[in-house]
GUMAR-591402 format. One record per residue (C-alpha): y, x negated, z. Coordinates in nm, 3 decimals, decimal comma. Example, Ala and Ser with C-alpha at 12.3 -4.5 7.8 and 13.67 -1.06 7.14 Angstrom:
REM residues 2
        yy        xx        zz
    -0,450    -1,230     0,780
    -0,106    -1,367     0,714
//
This chain:
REM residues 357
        yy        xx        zz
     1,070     1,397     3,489
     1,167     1,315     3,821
     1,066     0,964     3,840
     0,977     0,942     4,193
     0,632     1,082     4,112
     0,562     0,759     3,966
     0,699     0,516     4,186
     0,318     0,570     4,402
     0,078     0,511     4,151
    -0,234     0,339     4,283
    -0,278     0,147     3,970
    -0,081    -0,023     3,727
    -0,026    -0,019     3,405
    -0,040     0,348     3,410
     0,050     0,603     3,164
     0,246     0,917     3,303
     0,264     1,252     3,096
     0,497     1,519     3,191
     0,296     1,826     3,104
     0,536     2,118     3,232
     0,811     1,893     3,053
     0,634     1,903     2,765
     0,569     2,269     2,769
     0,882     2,379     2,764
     0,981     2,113     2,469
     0,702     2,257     2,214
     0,823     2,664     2,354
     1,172     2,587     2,268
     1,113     2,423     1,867
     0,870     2,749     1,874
     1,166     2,972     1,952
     1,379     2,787     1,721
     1,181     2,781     1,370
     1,171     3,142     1,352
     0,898     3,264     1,063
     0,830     2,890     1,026
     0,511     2,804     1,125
     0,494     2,485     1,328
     0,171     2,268     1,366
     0,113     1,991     1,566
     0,069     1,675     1,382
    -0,235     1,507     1,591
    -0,183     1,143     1,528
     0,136     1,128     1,717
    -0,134     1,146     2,047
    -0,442     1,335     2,060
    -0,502     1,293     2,430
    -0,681     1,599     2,506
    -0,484     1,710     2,806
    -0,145     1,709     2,558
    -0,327     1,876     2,314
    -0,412     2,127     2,588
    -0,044     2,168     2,678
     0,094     2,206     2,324
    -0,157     2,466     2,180
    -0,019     2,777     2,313
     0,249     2,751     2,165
     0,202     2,629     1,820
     0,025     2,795     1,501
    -0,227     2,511     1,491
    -0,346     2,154     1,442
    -0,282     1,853     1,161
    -0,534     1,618     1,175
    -0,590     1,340     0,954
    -0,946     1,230     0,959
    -1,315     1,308     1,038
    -1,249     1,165     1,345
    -0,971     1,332     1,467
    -1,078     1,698     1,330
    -1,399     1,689     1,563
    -1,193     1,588     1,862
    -0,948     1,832     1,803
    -1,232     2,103     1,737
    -1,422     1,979     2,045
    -1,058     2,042     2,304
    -0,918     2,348     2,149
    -1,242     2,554     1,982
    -1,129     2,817     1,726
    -0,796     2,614     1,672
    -0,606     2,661     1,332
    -0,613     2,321     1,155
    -0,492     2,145     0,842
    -0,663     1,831     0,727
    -0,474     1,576     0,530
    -0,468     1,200     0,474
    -0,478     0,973     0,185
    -0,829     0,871     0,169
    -1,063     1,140     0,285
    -1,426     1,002     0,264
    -1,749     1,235     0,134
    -1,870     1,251     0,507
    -1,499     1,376     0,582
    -1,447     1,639     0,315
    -1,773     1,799     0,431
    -1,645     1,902     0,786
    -1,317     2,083     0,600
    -1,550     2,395     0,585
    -1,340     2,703     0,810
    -1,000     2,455     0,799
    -0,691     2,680     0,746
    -0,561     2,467     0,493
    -0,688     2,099     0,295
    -0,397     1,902     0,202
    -0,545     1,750    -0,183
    -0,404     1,389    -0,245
    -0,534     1,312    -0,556
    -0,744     1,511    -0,848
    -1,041     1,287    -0,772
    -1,054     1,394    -0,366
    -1,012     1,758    -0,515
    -1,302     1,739    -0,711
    -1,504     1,585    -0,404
    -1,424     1,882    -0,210
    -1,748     2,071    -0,170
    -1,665     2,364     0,075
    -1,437     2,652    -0,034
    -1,093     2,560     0,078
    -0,741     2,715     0,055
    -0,572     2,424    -0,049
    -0,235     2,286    -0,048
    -0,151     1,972    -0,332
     0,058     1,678    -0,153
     0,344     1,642    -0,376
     0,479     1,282    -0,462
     0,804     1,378    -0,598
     1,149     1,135    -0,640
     1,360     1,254    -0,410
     1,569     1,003    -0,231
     1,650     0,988     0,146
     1,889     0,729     0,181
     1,860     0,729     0,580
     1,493     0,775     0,618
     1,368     0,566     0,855
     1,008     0,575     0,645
     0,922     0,648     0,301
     0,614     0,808     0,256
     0,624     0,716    -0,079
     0,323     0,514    -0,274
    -0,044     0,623    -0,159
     0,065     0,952    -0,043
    -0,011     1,218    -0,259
     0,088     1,299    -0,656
     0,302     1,257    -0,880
     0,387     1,552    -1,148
     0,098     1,481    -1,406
    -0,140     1,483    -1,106
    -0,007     1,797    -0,968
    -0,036     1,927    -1,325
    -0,445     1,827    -1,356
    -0,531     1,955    -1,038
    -0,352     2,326    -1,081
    -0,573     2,319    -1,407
    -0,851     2,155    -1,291
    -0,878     2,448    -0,978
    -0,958     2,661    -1,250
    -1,302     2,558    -1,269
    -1,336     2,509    -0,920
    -1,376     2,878    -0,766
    -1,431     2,801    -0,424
    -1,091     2,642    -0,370
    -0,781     2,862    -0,379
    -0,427     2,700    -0,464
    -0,195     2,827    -0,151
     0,103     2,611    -0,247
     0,248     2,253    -0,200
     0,278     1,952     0,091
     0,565     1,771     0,065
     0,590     1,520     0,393
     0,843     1,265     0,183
     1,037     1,086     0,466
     1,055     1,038     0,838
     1,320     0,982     1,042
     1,603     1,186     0,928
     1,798     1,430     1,113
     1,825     1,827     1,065
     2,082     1,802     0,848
     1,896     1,500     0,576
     1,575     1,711     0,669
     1,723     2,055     0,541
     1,866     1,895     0,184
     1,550     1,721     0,194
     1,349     2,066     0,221
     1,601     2,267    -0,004
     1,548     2,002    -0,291
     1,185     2,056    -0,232
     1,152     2,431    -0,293
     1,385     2,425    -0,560
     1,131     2,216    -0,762
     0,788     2,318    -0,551
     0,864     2,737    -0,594
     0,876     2,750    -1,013
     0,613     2,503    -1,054
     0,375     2,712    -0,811
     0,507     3,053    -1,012
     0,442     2,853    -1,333
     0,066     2,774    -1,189
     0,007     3,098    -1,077
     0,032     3,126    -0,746
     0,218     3,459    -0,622
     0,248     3,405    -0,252
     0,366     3,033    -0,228
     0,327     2,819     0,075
     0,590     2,510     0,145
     0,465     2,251     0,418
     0,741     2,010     0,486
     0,554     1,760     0,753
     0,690     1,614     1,012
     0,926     1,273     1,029
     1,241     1,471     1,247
     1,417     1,209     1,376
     1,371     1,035     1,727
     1,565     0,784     1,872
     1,506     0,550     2,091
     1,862     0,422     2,149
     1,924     0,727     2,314
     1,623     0,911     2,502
     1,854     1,238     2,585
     1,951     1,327     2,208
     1,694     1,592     2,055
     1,633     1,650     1,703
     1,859     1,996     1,626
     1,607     2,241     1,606
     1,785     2,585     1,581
     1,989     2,438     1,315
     1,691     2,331     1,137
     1,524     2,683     1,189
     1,796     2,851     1,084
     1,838     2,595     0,745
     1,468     2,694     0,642
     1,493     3,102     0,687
     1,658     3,144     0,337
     1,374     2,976     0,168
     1,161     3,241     0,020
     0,783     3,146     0,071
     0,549     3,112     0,355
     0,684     2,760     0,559
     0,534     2,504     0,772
     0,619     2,147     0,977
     0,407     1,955     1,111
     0,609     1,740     1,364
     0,410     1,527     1,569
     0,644     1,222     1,756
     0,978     1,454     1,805
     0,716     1,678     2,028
     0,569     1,429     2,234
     0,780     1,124     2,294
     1,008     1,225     2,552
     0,748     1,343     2,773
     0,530     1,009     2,791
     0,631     0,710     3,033
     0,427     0,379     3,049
     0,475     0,207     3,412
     0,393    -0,153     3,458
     0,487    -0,394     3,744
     0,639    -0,784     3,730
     0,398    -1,070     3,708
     0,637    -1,329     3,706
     1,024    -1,411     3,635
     1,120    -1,807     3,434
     1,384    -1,927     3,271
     1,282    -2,085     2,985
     1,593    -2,273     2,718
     1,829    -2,096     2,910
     1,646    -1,740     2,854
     1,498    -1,521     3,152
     1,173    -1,380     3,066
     1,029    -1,121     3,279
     0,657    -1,077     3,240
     0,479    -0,777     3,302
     0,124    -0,619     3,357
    -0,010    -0,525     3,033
     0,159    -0,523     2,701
     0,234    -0,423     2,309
    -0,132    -0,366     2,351
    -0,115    -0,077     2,575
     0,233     0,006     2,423
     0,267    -0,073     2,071
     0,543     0,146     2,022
     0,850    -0,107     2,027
     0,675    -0,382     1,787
     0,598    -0,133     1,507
     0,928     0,002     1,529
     1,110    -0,312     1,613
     1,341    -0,162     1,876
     1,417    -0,203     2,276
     1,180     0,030     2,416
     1,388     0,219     2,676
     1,321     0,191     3,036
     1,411     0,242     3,412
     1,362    -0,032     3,681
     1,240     0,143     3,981
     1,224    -0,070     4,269
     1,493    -0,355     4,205
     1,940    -0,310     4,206
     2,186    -0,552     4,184
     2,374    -0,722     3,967
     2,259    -0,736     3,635
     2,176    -1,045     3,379
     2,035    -1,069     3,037
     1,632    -1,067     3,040
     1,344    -1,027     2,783
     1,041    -0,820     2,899
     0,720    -0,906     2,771
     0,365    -0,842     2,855
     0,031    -1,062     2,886
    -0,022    -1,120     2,536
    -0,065    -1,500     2,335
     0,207    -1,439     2,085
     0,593    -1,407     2,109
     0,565    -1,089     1,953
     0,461    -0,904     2,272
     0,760    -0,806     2,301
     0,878    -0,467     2,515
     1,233    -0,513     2,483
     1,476    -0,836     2,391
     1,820    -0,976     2,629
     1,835    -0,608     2,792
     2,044    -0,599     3,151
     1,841    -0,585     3,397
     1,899    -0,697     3,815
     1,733    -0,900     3,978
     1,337    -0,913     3,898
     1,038    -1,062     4,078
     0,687    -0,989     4,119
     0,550    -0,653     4,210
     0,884    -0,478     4,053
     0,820    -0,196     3,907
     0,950    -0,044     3,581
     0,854     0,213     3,380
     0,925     0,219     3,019
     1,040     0,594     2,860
     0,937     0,779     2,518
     0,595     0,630     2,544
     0,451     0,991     2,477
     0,366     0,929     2,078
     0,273     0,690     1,871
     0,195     0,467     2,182
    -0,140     0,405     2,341
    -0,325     0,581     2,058
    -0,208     0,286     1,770
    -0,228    -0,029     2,028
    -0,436    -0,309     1,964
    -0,655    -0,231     2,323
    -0,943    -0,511     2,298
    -0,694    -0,813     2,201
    -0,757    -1,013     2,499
    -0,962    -0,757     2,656
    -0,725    -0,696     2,911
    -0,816    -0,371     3,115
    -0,697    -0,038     3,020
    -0,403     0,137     3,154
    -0,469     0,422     3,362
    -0,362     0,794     3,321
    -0,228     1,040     3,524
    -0,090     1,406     3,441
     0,208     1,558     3,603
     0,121     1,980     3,643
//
């Protein structure tokens, strides 16, 4: 994004999505998986104008609650979707009816499930991933004896159809962890299905390819990874969600104020980890670009509006010389960002939005 467009805005904090940027992101991982069938995982940001963007180009939707279902539904009528989450309420399960695919986490939540349903089991299985930068290990989904009851529970349960297997185990990992990772995966998922079966399996690997934030230009490796999955013989799908929309998102703030405080420089911005929770879940420098300032630069900590030192953009970063009405605007705030901040702590006002075309 050229960052001039930003430099303008009439209102600050603002958050700035590149949608053409983003467009071409989502065409090329299309391009890349092949046969693979990629859906978007929702969560990573549901703001409807992304969601606009990013559905010609992908084979559907993941949502993850009630809540996010009808929204989806609501922007993109007629959408392909795929509901999962750990802890799918009655009220929930009931708006699954016409949903390509219900991701089953436990035998109980399969026996709640009211409205026919092809149906995919989330598989808990022991597979270590040593560099993961997540585990989605625990809550999420079941272990082998589950698996087992379920297959023979379905059985009884006519108007659900077993499709196959979801195996999201780890986030974070590159093409090369995520391949082993998927490889291992089949090589236990494809008998057990056969053993159940199930003729025409279906593999859903989730999402988790790695992003980092060290380094805003490096991309997950896509055609490597599409090329990894091709020899895998069932019916695949990912469900990425923050390796689609990260790079394209950019929250811009201005300086409040500029101390030195112990012998540390703290520059303090509009807004906050409120707006931008991104860097205090993760517990990284958010990456950023000061527009309006040069000059030598000096050790600083940016931080936002918030009562508590963990408000926190990014820590003893270079930056030149700072002072109010600076502006800077802070990169890979397009996931996982204004969608999981704390917005009413303080009840500072809301950021605005704005949509590059």
């Amino acid at each position: 994004m050229n960052l001039d467009a930003v430099r303008g805005l009439d209102r600050l904090p603002a958050y700035v999505y590149d949608l053409p940027g983003l467009k071409g992101h989502v065409a090329t991982i299309r391009g890349a998986l092949g046969r693979t069938e990629l859906f978007y995982a929702a969560k990573a940001n549901p703001d409807a104008e992304i969601l606009r963007t990013i559905a010609p180009h992908v084979d559907g939707i993941e949502v993850s609650s009630g809540g996010e279902l009808t929204h989806v539904r609501e922007t993109l009528p007629g959408v392909r979707l795929a509901f999962g989450g750990p802890g799918k309420t009655d009220e929930e399960l009931a708006l699954a009816a016409g949903v390509d695919r219900v991701h089953v986490e436990s035998p109980r939540e399969l026996d709640r499930l009211r409205s026919p349903a092809d149906v995919l089991l989330r598989a808990n299985l022991p597979f270590h991933a040593p560099d993961a930068a997540l585990t989605m290990s625990g809550p999420f989904g079941m272990d082998e004896d589950a698996l087992d009851a379920c297959a023979a529970r379905m059985a009884d349960l006519p108007h659900l159809a077993l499709r196959g297997v979801h195996a999201h185990l780890a986030s974070g990992l590159d093409a090369s962890a995520m391949l082993d990772l998927a490889h291992r995966i089949a090589e236990w998922a494809l008998p057990w299905l056969k053993d159940h079966g199930v003729d025409d399996p279906e593999l859903n690997f989730g999402g988790g390819m790695a992003v980092d934030y060290t380094s805003p230009g490096t991309r997950f490796d896509w055609p490597a990874y599409g090329a990894g999955l091709a020899g895998i013989p069932a019916r695949l799908r990912v469900e990425p969600g923050r390796s689609m929309t990260a790079y394209h998102g950019w929250y811009v703030t201005d300086v409040l104020d500029v101390k030195t405080t112990r012998g540390e420089t703290y520059v303090i911005l509009r807004g906050g980890t409120h707006h931008l929770r991104t860097p205090v879940t993760k517990g990284h420098d958010q990456p950023f670009t000061v527009l309006t300032a040069d000059g030598p630069e000096s050790p600083a900590t940016l931080v936002g509006q918030l009562c508590t030192p963990k408000d926190v953009f990014a820590r003893d970063v270079p930056v030149p010389p700072l002072g109010p009405g600076d502006v800077i605007a802070f990169a890979m705030a397009g996931a996982y960002a204004w969608n999981i901040s704390h917005h009413d702590f303080l009840m500072h006002p809301e950021p605005a939005f704005h949509y590059l075309r």
